[in-house]
C-alpha positions in Angstrom: 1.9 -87.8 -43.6 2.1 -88.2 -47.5 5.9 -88.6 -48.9 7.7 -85.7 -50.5 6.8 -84.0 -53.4 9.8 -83.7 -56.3 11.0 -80.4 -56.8 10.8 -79.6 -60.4 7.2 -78.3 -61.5 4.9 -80.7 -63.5 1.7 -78.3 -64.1 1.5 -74.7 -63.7 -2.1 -72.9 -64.1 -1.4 -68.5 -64.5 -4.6 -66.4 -63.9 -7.2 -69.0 -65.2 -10.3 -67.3 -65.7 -13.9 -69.1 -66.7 -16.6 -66.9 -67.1 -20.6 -67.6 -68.0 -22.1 -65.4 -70.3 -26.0 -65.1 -68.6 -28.9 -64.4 -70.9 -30.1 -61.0 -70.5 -33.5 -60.5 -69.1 -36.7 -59.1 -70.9 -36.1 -56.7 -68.2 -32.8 -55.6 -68.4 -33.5 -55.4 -72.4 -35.8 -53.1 -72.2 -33.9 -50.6 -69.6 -30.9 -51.3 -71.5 -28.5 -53.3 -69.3 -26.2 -55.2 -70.6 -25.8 -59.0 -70.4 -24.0 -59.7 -67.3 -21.5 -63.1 -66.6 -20.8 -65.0 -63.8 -17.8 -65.5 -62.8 -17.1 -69.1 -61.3 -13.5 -69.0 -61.9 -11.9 -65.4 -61.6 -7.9 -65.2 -61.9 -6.6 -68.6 -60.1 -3.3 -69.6 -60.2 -1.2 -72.5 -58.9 1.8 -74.6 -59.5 1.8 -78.6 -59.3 5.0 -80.3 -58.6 5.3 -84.1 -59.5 4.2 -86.1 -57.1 2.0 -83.8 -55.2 -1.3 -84.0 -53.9 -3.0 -80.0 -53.8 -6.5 -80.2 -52.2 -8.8 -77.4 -53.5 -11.6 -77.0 -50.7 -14.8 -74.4 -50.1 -18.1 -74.2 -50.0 -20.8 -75.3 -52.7 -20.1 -73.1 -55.7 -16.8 -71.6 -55.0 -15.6 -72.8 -58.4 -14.1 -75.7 -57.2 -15.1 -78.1 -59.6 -15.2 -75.8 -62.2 -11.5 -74.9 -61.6 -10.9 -78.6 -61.8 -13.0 -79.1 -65.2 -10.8 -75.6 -66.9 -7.8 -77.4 -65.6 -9.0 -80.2 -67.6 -9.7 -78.4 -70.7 -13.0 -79.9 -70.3 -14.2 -76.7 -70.1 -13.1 -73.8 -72.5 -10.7 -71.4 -70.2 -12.2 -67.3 -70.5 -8.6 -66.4 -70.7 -5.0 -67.7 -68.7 -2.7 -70.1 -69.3 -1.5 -73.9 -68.7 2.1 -74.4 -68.8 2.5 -78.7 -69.1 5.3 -80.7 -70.8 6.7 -77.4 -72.5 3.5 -76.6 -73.9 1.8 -73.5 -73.2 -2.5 -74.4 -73.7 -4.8 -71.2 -73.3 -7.9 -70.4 -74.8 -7.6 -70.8 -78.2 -5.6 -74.0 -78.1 -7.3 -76.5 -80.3 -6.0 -79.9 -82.2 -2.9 -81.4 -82.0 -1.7 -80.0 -79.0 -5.1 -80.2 -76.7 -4.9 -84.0 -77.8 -1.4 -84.3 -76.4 -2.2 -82.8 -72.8 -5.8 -85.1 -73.3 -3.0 -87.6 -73.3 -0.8 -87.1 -70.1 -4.1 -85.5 -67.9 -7.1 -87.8 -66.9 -9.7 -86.9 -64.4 -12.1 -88.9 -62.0 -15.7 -87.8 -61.4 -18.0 -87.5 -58.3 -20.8 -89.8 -59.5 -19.2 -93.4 -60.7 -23.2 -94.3 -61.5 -23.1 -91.7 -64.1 -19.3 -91.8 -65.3 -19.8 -95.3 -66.1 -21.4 -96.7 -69.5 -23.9 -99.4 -68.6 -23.9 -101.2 -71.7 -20.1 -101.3 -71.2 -18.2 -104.1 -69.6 -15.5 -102.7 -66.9 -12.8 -104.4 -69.4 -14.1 -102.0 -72.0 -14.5 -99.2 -70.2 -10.7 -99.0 -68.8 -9.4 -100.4 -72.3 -11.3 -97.1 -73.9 -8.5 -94.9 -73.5 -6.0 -97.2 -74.1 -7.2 -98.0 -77.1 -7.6 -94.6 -78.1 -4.2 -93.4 -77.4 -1.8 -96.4 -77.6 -3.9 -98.1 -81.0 -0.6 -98.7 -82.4 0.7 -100.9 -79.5 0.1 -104.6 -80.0 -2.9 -105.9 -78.3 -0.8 -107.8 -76.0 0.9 -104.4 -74.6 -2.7 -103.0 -74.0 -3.7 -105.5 -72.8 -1.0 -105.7 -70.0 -2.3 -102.3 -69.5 -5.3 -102.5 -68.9 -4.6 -105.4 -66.5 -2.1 -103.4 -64.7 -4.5 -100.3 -64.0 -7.1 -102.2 -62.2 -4.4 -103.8 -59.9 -3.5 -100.9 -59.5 -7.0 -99.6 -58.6 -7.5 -102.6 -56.4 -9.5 -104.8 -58.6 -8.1 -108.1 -57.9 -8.4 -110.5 -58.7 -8.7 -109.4 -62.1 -10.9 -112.3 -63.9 -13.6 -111.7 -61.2 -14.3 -108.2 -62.7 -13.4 -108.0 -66.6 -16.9 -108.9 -67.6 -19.1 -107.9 -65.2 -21.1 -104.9 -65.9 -21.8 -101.6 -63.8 -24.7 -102.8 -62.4 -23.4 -105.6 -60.9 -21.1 -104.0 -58.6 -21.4 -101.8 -55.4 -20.0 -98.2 -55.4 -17.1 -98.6 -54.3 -15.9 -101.1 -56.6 -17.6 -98.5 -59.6 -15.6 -96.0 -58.3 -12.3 -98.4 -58.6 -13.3 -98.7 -62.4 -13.3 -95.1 -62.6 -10.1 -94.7 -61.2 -8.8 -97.3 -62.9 -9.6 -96.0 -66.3 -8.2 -93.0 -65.2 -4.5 -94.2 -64.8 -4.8 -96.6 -67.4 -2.5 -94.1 -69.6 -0.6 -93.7 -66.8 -1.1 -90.0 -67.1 0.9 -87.1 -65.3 -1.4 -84.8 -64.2 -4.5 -86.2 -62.4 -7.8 -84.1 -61.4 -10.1 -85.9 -58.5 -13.2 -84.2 -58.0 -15.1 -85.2 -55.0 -13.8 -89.1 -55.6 -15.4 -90.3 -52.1 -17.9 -88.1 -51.4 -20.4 -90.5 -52.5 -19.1 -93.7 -50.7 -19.5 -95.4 -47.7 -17.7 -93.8 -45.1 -15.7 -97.8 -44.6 -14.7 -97.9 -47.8 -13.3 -94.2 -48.7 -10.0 -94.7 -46.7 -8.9 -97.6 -49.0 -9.7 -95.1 -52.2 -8.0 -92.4 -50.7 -4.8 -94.6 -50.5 -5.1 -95.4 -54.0 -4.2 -91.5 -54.6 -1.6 -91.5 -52.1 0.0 -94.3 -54.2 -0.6 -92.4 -57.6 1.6 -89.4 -56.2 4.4 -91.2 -54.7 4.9 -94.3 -56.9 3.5 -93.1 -59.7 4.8 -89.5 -59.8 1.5 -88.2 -60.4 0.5 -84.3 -60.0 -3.1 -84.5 -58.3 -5.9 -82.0 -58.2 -8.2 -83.0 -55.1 -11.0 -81.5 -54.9 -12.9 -81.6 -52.1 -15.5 -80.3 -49.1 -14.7 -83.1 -46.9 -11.5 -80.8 -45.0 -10.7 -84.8 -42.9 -10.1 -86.4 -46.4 -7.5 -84.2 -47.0 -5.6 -84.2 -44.0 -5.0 -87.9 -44.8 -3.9 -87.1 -48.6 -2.5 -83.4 -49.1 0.8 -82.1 -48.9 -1.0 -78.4 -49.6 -4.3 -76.9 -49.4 -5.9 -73.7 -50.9 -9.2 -72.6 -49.9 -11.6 -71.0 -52.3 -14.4 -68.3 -52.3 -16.2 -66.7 -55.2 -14.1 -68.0 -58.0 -10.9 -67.1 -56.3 -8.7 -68.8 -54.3 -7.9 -67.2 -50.5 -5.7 -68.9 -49.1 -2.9 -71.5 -50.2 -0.7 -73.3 -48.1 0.9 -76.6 -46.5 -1.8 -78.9 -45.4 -1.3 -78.7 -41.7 -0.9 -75.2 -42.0 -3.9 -74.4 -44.0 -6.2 -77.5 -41.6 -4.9 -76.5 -38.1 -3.8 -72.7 -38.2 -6.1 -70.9 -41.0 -5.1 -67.4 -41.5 -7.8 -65.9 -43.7 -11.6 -65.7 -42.0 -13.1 -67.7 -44.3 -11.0 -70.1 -43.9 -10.8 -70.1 -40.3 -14.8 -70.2 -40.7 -14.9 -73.5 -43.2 -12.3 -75.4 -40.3 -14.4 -74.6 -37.3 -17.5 -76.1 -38.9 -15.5 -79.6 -38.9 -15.8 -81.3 -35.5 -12.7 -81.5 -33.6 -11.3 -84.8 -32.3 -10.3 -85.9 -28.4 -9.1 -82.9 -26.7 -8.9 -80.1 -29.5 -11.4 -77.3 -29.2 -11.9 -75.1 -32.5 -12.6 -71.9 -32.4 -15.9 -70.5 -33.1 -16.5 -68.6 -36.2 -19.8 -66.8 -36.4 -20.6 -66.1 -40.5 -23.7 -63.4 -41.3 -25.4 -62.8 -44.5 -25.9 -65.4 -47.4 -22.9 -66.0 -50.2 -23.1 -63.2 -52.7 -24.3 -64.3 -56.0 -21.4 -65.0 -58.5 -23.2 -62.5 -61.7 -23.5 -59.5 -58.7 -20.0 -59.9 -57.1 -19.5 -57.2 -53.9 -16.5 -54.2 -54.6 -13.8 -54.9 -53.0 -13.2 -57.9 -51.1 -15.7 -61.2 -51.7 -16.1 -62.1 -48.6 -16.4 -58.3 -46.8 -20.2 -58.6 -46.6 -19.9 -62.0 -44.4 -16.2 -61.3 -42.1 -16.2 -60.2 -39.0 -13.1 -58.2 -38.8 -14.4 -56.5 -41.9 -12.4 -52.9 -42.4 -13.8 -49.9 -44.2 -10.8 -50.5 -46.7 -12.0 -54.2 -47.5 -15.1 -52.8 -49.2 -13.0 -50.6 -51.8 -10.1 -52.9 -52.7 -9.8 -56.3 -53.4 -7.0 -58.0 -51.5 -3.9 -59.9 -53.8 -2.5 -63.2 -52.1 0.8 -62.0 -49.9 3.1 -64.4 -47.8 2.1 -64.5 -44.3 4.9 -67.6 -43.1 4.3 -70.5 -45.2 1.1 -69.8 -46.5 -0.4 -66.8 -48.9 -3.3 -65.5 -47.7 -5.4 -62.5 -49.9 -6.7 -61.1 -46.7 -6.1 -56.9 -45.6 -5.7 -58.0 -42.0 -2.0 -58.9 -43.1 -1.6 -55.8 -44.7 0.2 -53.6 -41.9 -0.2 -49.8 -43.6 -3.8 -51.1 -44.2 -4.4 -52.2 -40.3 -2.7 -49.4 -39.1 -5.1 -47.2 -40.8 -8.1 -49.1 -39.4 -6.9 -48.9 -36.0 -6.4 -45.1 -36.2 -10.0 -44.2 -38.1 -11.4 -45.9 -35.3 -9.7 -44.4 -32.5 -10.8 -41.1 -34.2 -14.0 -42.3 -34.2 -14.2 -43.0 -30.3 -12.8 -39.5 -29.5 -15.2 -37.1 -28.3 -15.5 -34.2 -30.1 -14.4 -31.5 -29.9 -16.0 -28.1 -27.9 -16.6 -25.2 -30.2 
């Protein structure tokens, strides 16, 4: 079980939006349709305490990663807000202040073959951002720096790995420069996107302790993101589940893993095998995921659930508590239900004798 989380808030993210504009067809030009957009990240928001671990999970092209790159600022948000160190980042935030969060937030990539300069040394590659943000410490501070991140990382001895090259080591240890690099700056806010998904299923429990010491020796606010559901049973302290751009469900870890509320949800957990004695139940899923440009009225994921309601098709469901979790679902709206239950019933009825 990862420690406790403080209870002040460290990051705070407030209807983040990131929408593709899509090049208009020949078609649709000449019939006079507009250009449409998809929407990979559609009004998300979530608060990070310091020292917490929230695991963002779904299927491929939920928006998961693409939450975690507008988080970043790597990406330009379409409109909401960041709330960090006092500082309110949106849209149009540009300069001084973008270079400031750039400063406290650092994030580590899927692929450490492709993160990873190959002309560089791992020496230069985790000095990089020291050097760029702490150029006016004395080389003997960044130095101590950049020695202290890859202990940290688990690159030890040191000497053995300060001038070897990328290709020289094996992917775990790439990924350990990556990390390291990451928390060189000893940032506050930390995205992970997918950091084990390429490794060797021996090696990914020792990098998933690395992040479990980030958060509670380090204090650091982490973003993992992930579609391996095991990894974060071993590293979360919450989970929200996404679909379409939006999140679904949010909630503690154990909650979220072992007692889903939402369908989808319940869906994504009974695909992962169940260990000794536990049986899952089985959640049958029809229809493909709806494109992202041509979103479905109502709820996203009407056209696939199986307790589907007439109501889910016409109005989109808002996140409501439902015990320790918030769940965007119309099956834990009671007025809503109730009216279900009593369309159908009139349905069954015969009719009646004129």
């Amino acid at each position: 079980m990862p420690h406790l989380p403080d209870s002040r808030i460290q990051i705070e993210f407030d209807g983040l939006r990131k929408w593709f504009p899509m090049r208009r067809t020949l078609g649709a030009a000449l019939m006079g349709r507009p250009a449409g957009v998809l929407k990979a990240v559609d009004g998300v928001s979530f608060a990070l305490r310091a020292g917490e671990v929230l695991g963002i999970a779904g299927e491929s092209g939920c928006g998961k990663s693409t939450t975690g790159m507008t988080a970043m600022q790597l990406l330009r948000p379409t409109a909401g807000e960041i709330r960090f160190g006092g500082v309110t980042l949106g849209p149009h935030t540009r300069g001084e202040e973008l270079r400031a969060f750039r400063r406290r937030a650092q994030i580590v990539f899927q692929n450490p073959y492709e993160s990873l300069n190959p002309r560089l040394t791992v020496a230069d590659s985790v000095r990089e951002p020291i050097d760029i943000h702490f150029r006016r410490e004395p080389a003997s501070v960044r130095e101590d720096m950049l020695h202290r991140a890859m202990e940290r990382a688990g690159l030890m001895p040191v000497a053995n790995y300060l001038d070897r090259y990328p290709h020289e080591l094996s992917g775990g240890q790439l990924q350990r420069v990556a990390i390291a690099r990451a928390v060189a700056i000893e940032p506050s806010f930390l995205v992970a996107d997918e950091p084990v998904s390429m490794l060797d299923v021996s090696i990914r429990a020792g990098v998933l302790n690395l992040f479990r010491y980030f958060s509670a020796e380090m204090r650091m606010a982490i973003l993992y993101i992930s579609h391996d559901l095991s990894t974060m049973r071993h590293v979360c302290h919450r989970v929200a589940v996404m679909y379409l751009g939006r999140i679904v469900e949010i909630g503690p870890a154990e909650q979220v893993l072992d007692t889903p509320r939402h369908p989808y949800a319940r869906a994504l957990m009974a695909a992962v095998p169940a260990m000794g004695a536990r049986t899952r139940e089985r959640v049958e899923l029809t229809g493909a995921v709806p494109n992202a440009a041509a979103l479905p009225g109502g709820c996203r994921f009407h056209p696939r659930c199986p307790q589907a309601m007439a109501h889910c098709a016409v109005v989109e469901p808002e996140l409501r508590r439902v015990g320790a979790s918030e769940v965007a679902c119309h099956l834990y709206n009671e007025p809503v239900v109730a009216a279900a239950a009593t369309a159908a019933e009139a349905a069954r009825a015969p009719a009646a004798v004129l």
